[in-house]
C-alpha positions as CSV (number, residue, x, y, z in Angstrom):
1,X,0.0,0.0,0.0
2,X,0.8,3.4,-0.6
3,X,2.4,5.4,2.2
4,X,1.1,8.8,1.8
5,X,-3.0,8.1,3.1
6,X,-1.5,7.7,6.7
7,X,1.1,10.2,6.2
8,X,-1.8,12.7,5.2
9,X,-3.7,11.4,8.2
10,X,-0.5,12.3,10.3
11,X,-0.6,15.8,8.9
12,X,-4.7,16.2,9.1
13,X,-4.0,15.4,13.1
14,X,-1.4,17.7,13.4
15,X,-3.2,20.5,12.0
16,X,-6.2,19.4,14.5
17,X,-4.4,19.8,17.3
18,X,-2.8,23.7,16.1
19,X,-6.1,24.5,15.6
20,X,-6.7,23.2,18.7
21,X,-4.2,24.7,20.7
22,X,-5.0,28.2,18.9
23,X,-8.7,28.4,20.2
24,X,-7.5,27.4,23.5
25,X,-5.3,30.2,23.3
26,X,-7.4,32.5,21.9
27,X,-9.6,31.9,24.7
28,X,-7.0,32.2,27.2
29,X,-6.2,35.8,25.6
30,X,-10.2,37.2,25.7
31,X,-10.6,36.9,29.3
32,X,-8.9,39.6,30.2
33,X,-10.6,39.3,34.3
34,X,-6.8,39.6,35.9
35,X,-7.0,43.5,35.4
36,X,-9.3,43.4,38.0
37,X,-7.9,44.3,41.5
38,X,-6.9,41.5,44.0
39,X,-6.3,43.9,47.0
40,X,-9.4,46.6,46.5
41,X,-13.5,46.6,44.9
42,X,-12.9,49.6,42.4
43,X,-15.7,51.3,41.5
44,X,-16.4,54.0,38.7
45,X,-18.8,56.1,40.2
46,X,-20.2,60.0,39.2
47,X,-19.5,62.1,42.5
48,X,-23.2,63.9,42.3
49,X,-25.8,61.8,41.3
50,X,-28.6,60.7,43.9
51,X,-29.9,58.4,44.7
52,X,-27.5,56.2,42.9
53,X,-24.4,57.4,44.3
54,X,-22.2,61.0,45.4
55,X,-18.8,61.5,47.3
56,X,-20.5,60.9,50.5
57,X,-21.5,57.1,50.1
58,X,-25.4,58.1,50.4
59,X,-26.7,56.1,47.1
60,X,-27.7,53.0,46.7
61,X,-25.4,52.1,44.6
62,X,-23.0,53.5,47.3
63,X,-24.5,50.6,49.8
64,X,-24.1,48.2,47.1
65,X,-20.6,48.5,46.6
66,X,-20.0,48.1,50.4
67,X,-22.2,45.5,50.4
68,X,-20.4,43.6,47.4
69,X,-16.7,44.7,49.0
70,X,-17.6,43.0,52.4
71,X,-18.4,39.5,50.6
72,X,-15.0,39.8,48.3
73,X,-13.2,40.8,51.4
74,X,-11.8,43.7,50.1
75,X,-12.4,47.6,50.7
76,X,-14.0,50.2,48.2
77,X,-11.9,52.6,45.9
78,X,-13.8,55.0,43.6
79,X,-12.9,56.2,41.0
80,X,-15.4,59.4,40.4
81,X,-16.1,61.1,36.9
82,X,-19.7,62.4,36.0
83,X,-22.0,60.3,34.0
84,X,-22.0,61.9,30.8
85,X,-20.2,62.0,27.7
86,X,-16.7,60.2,28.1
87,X,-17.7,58.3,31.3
88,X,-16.6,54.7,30.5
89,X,-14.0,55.8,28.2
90,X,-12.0,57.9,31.1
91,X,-12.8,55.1,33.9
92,X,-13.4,51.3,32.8
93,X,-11.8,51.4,29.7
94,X,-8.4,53.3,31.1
95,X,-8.3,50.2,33.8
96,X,-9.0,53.1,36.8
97,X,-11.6,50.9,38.1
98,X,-13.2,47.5,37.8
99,X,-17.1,47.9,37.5
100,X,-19.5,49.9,37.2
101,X,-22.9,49.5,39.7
102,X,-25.9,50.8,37.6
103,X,-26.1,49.9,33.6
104,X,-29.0,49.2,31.1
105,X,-28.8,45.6,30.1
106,X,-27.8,45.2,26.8
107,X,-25.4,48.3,26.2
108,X,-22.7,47.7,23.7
109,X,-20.0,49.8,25.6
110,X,-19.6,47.0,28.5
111,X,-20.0,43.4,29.5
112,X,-22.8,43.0,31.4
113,X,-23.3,40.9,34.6
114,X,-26.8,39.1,35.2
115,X,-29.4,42.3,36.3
116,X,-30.0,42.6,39.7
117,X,-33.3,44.6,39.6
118,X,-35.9,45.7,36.8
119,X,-37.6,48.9,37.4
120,X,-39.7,51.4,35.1
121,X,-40.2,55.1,34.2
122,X,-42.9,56.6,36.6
123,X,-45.7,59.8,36.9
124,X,-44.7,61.5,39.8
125,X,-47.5,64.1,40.7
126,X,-49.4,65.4,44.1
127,X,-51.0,62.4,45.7
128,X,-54.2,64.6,46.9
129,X,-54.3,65.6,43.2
130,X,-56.5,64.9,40.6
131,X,-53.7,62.9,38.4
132,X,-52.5,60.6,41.7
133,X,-54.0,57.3,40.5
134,X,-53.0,58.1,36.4
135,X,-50.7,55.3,35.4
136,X,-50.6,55.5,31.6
137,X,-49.8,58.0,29.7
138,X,-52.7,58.0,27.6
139,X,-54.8,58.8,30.1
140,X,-56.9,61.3,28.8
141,X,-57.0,63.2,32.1
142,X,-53.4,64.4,31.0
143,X,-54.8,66.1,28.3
144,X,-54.5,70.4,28.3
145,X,-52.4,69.4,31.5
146,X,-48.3,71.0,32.4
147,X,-46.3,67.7,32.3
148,X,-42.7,68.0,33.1
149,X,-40.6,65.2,31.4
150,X,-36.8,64.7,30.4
151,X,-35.9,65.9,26.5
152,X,-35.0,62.3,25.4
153,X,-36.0,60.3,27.5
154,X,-38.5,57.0,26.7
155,X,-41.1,58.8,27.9
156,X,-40.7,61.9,25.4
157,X,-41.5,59.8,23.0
158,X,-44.8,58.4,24.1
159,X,-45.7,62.2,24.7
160,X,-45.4,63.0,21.3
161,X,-47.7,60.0,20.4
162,X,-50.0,61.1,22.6
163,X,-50.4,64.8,21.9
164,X,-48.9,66.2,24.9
165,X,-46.2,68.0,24.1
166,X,-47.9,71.2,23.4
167,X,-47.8,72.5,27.4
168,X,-45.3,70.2,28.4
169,X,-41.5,71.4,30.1
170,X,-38.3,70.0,29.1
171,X,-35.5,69.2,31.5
172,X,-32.6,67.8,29.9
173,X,-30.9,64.1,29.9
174,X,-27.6,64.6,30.0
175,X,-25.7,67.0,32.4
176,X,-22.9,67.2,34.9
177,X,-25.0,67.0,38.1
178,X,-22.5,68.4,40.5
179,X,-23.7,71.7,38.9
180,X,-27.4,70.8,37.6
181,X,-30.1,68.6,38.8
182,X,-33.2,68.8,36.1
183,X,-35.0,66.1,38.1
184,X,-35.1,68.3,41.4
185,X,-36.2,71.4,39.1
186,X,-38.8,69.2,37.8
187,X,-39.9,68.4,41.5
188,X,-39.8,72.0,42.7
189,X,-42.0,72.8,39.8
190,X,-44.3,70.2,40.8
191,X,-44.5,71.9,44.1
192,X,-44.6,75.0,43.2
193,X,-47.8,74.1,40.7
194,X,-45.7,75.0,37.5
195,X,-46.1,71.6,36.3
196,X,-49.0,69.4,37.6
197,X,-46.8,66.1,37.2
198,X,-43.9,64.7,35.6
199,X,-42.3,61.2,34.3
200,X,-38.8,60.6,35.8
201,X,-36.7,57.3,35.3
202,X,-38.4,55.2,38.3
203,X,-35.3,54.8,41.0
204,X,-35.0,58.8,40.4
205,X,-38.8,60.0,40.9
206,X,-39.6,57.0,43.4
207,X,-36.5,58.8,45.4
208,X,-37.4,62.0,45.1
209,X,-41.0,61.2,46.0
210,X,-39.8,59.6,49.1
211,X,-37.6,62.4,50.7
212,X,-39.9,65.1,49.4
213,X,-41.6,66.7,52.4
214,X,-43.2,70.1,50.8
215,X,-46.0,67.9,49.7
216,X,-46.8,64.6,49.4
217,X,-46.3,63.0,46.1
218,X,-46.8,59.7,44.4
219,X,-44.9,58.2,42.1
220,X,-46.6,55.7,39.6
221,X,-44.7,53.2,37.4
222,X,-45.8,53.3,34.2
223,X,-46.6,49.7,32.6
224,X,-49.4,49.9,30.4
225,X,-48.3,51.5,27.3
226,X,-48.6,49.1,24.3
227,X,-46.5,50.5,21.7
228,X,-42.3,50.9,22.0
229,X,-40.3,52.1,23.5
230,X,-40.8,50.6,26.3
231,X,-40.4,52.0,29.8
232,X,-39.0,49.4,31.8
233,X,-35.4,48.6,32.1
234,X,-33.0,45.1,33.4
235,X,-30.2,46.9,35.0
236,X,-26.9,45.5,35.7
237,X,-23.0,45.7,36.4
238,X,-21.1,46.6,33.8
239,X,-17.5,45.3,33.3
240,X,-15.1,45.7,30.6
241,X,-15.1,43.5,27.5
242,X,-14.1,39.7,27.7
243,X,-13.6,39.6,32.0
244,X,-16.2,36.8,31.8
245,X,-14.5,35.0,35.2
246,X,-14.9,38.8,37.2
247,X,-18.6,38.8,35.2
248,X,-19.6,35.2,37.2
249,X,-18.1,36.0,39.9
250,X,-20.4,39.5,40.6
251,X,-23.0,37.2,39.2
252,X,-22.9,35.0,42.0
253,X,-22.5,37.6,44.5
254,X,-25.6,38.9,43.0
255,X,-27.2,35.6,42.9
256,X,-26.6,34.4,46.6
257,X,-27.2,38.4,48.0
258,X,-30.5,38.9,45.9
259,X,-32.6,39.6,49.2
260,X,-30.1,42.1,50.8
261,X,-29.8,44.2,47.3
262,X,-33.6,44.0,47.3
263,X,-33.7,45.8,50.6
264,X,-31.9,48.5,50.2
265,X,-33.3,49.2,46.7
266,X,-37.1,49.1,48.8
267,X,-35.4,51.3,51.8
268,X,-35.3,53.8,48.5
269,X,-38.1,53.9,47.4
270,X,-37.1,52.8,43.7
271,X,-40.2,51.0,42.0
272,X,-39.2,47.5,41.5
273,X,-40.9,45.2,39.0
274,X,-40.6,41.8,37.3
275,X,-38.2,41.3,34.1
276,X,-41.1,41.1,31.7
277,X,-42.4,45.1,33.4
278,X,-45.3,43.6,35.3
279,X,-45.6,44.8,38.8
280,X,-43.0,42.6,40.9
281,X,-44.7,40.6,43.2
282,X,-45.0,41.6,47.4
């Protein structure tokens, strides 16, 4: 018999084994999880932005870094920049810091854990008021009214479709909030009857209805509206690209603490709800 079928089979298992080896390498190369700090839980954090998180550890997001650093074992360092334009680029992506507490499922510009709560936009109005028990925007009793909502924002849009727009306020998305807080203004309006309600991103306006004591205000979540885009939101941890070890490891933090994160997003006041945006239940 010829030699060369088993000296072609030779070759055909050599080059299965390189090929091999390569994807195991590869592999090896895309999880990148030993940039992450052994000796600290950095976090990227803006320094001004209630109730999520500011310089003074008062957010939630504050808590759920401590909570997070007392299971790893090791203490919190922040890294703070403002959550605006530039604010991955200048923290995660330089390798200042390790995660990032609070981030939309699904966004391109990081790896995302498992989310660790759902929650939805809300109507945030005076809860003796005629509006307290509105909980769709196309609740016709919003018609002709002042509605206050972020230029933007989910919400915005479903404005539009509904003819509000006409009377309503604008307070914009995207600012540095160590100088500007457009959900406050919005609030204060509300107060001051400038605006008889207004739709905030839920953990914001549930917050803000909370610790306001001028009047007493309701906030709604809004889960009716059939058309997109939709108003509810999975949000995550957000790590850098291919750390898919650091990604299970959060994800079992998250997993085996799911009641204590629970709590302190309850102690404030941010709406929770299920994963589909149906109310979550007691």
């Amino acid at each position: 018999m010829p030699a060369w079928p088993a000296d072609a089979g030779r070759r055909g298992a050599l080059g299965l084994l390189l090929a091999a080896a390569c994807v195991m390498a590869g592999a090896a190369r895309a999880d990148t999880s030993d940039l992450v700090s052994d000796t600290h839980f950095r976090v990227c954090a803006d320094p001004a932005n209630m109730p999520f998180s500011n310089e003074a550890g008062e957010g939630f997001e504050n808590r759920l870094a401590e909570l997070f650093a007392e299971k790893l074992g090791r203490p919190v360092l922040y890294t703070w920049f403002p959550q605006a334009t530039g604010f991955i680029r200048r923290t995660l992506r330089e390798n200042r810091c390790d995660v990032v507490i609070g981030f939309a499922q699904g966004h391109e510009l990081v790896l995302n854990t498992n989310h660790y709560y759902t929650s939805a936009y809300v109507f945030v109005t005076r809860a003796d008021g005629p509006l307290a028990d509105v909980d769709e925007i196309g609740d016709p009793r919003l018609k002709g009214r002042s509605l206050g909502v972020v230029a933007g924002s989910p919400a915005a849009d479903h404005l539009a479709r509904h003819g509000l727009v006409g009377k309503a306020k604008a307070y914009p998305l995207m600012v540095d909030r160590r100088h500007e807080d457009p959900a406050q203004r919005m609030i204060d309006d509300l107060n001051a009857g400038a605006i008889d309600g207004g739709f905030l991103w839920g953990p914001i306006g549930g917050w803000l209805a909370k610790t306001t004591t001028d009047v007493e205000l309701v906030a709604t979540p809004l889960l009716k509206e059939p058309l997109p885009p939709r108003l509810f939101y999975r949000i995550t941890m957000g790590v850098r690209a291919g750390e898919d070890t650091w990604k299970r490891q959060l994800n079992s933090l998250i997993r085996r603490h799911q009641g204590e994160i629970d709590a302190i997003l309850t102690e404030f006041g941010v709406p929770l709800v299920d994963e589909y945006g149906r109310p979550a239940a007691p």
